[in-house]
C-alpha positions in Angstrom: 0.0 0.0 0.0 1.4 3.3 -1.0 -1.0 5.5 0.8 -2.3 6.0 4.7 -5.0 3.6 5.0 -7.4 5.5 6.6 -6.8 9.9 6.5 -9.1 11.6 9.2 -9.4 15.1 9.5 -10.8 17.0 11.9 -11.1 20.8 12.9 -10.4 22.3 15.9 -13.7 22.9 18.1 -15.6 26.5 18.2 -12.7 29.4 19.4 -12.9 32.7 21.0 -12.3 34.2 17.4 -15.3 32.6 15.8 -17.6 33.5 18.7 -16.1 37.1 18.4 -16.3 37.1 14.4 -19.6 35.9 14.0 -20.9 38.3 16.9 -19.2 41.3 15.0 -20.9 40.4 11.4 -24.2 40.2 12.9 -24.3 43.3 14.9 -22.2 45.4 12.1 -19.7 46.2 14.4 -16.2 47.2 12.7 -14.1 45.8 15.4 -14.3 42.5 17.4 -12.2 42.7 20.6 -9.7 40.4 19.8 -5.9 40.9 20.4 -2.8 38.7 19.6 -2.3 36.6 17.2 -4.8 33.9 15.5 -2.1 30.8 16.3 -2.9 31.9 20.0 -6.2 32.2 19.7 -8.1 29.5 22.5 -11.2 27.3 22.8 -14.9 28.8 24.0 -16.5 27.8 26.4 -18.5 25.5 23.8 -15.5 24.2 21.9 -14.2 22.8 25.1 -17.3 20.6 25.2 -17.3 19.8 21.7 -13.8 18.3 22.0 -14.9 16.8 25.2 -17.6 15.0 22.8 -15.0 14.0 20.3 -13.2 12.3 22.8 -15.8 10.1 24.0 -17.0 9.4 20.8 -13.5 8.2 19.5 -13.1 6.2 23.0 -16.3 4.5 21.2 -15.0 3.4 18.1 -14.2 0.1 17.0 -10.1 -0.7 18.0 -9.9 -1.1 13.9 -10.7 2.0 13.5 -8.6 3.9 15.9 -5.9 6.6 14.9 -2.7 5.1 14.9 -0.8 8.3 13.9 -2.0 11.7 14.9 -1.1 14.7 13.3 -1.7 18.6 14.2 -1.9 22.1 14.0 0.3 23.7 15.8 -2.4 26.7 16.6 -3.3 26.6 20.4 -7.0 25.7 19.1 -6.3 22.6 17.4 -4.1 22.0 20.1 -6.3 22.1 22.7 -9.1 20.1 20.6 -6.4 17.1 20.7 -5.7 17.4 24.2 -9.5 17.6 25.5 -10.1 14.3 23.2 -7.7 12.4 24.2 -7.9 13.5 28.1 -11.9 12.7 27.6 -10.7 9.0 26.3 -7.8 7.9 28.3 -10.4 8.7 31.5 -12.6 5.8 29.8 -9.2 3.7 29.5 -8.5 4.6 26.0 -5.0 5.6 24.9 -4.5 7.4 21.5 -1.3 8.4 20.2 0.6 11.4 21.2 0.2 13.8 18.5 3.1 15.3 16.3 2.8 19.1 15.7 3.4 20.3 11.8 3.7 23.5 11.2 2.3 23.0 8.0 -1.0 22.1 9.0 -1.8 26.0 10.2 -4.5 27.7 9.0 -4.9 30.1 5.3 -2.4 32.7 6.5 -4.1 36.3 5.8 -0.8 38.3 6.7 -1.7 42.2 7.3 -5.4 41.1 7.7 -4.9 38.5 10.2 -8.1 38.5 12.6 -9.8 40.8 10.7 -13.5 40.6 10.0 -14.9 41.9 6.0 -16.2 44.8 7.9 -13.0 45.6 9.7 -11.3 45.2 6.2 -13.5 47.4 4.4 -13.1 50.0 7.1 -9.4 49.6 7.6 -8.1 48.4 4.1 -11.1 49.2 1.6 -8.4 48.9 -1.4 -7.5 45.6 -0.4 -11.4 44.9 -0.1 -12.2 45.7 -3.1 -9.4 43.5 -4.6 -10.8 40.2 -2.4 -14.5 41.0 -4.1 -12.6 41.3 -7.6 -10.2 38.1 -6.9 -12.4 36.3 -5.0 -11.9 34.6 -1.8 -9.7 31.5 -3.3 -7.3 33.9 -5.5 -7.3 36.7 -3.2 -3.8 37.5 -1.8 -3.8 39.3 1.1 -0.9 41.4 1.9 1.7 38.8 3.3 -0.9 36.3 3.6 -1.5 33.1 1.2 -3.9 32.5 -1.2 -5.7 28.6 -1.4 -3.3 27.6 -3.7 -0.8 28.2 -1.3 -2.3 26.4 1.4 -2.8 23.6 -1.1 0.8 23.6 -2.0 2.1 23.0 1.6 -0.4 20.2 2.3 0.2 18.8 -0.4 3.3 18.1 0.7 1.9 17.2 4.1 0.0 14.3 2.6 2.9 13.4 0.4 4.8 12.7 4.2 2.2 11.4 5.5 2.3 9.0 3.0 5.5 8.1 2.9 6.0 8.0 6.7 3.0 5.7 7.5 1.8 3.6 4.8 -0.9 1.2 5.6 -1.3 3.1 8.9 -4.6 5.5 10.0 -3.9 8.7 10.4 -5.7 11.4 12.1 -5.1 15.3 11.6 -6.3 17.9 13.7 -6.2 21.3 12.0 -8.4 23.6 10.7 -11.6 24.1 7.9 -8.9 26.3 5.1 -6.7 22.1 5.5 -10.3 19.9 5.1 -10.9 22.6 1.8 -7.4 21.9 0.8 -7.5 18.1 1.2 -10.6 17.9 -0.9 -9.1 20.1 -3.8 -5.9 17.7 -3.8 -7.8 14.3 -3.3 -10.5 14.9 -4.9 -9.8 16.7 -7.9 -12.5 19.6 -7.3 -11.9 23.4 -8.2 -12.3 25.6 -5.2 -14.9 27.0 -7.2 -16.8 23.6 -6.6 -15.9 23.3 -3.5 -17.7 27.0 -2.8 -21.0 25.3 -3.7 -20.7 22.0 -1.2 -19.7 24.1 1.4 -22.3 26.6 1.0 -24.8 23.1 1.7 -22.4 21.4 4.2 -19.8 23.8 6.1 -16.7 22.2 7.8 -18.3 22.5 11.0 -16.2 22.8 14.8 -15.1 19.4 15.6 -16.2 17.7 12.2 -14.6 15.2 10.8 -13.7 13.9 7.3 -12.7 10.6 6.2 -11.0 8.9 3.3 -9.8 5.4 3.5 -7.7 3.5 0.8 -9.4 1.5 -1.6 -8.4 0.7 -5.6 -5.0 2.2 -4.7 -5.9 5.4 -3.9 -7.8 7.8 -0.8 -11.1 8.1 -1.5 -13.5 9.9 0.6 -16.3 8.1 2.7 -17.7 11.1 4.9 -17.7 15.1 5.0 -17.8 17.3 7.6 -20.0 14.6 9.9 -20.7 15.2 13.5 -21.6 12.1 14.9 -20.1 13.2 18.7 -22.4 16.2 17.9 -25.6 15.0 16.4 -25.9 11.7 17.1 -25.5 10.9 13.6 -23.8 11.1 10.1 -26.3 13.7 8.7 -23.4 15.1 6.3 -21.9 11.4 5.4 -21.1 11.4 1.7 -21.1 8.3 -0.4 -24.0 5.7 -0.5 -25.8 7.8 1.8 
């Protein structure tokens, strides 16, 4: 087998920035509240308890089907999503691996815009506003930030390692929703122009995960963006469902 057997990837659970962001947007307000950097940026209050959900929905699954290799972000949200899991299943007397930190697996890197909101970049920056609505968000470049294709490029290479490194082996990435868009694009072949419509039906929601598992000699994906731990079952599961 030339490929992981099994590629899992999760994002990071609901942070302080998302909370603050999505508050901002719907009130109109042109600044959030938020200082430091996004790779500091922690958990809320809620996505502490949708880790702690992961976790004892992993501590669930079939031994078969457990990570052997985990992978992540080295953002203090995806961070702390690993942690919280795998505390929440070790208590129930399941180990999972230590995970390995990859620098690689950060999220889209927006440079001079980093934590900004649209509003707060059309009232700060309304030149490089403009140039997102004319680009579009997949093109766009901010100002020492990266566009999707660069994302793509560098986990490409991720899954090129990963690979390499752990043939035959499942493999479990925590990171965030700007990786799962990436993965898709590379795996599955899709424009990010597609991918604008799925996601507009199925969002990479906190804590989701998405699956591809080897078959016919390549990764092919089985779910998208599920919450099982969540929901209590696979209302976004792709594939013969």
């Amino acid at each position: 087998m030339d490929t992981v057997a099994q590629l899992t990837i999760v994002r990071h659970g609901q942070s302080t920035a998302n909370v603050a962001f999505a508050d901002a947007q719907a009130r109109g307000l042109a600044d959030h509240g938020l200082t430091g950097r996004d790779a500091g940026i922690e958990l809320s209050p809620l996505g502490w308890q949708q880790a702690t959900h992961l976790g004892r929905w992993l501590a669930d699954q079939p031994a078969d089907q457990l990570p052997e290799v985990v992978v992540c972000s080295p953002y203090l949200r995806a961070r702390q999503t690993w942690t919280r899991a795998v505390d929440t299943a070790a208590a129930l007397g399941v180990p999972f691996p230590q995970a390995r930190v990859d620098d690689r697996l950060c999220d889209r890197l927006m440079g001079d815009l980093e934590l900004l909101t649209p509003l707060m970049i059309a009232s700060r920056f309304p030149a490089e506003a403009a140039r997102l609505a004319a680009d579009g968000l997949y093109a766009y470049r901010p100002p020492g930030g990266e566009t999707f294709d660069d994302v793509a490029a560098r986990i490409r290479a991720v899954l090129a390692d990963l690979n390499t490194r752990y043939p035959g082996q499942r493999v479990l990435v925590v990171a965030h929703d700007a990786v799962v868009v990436a993965v898709r694009h590379l795996l599955d072949g899709l424009p990010f122009t597609d991918l604008d419509a799925i996601l507009a039906v199925t969002p990479v929601a906190n804590t989701s995960l998405t699956r591809y598992v080897h078959a016919n000699g390549r990764l092919g994906l089985v779910e998208f963006a599920v919450t099982p731990h969540l929901t209590g079952e696979d209302q976004h599961a792709h594939l013969g469902r």
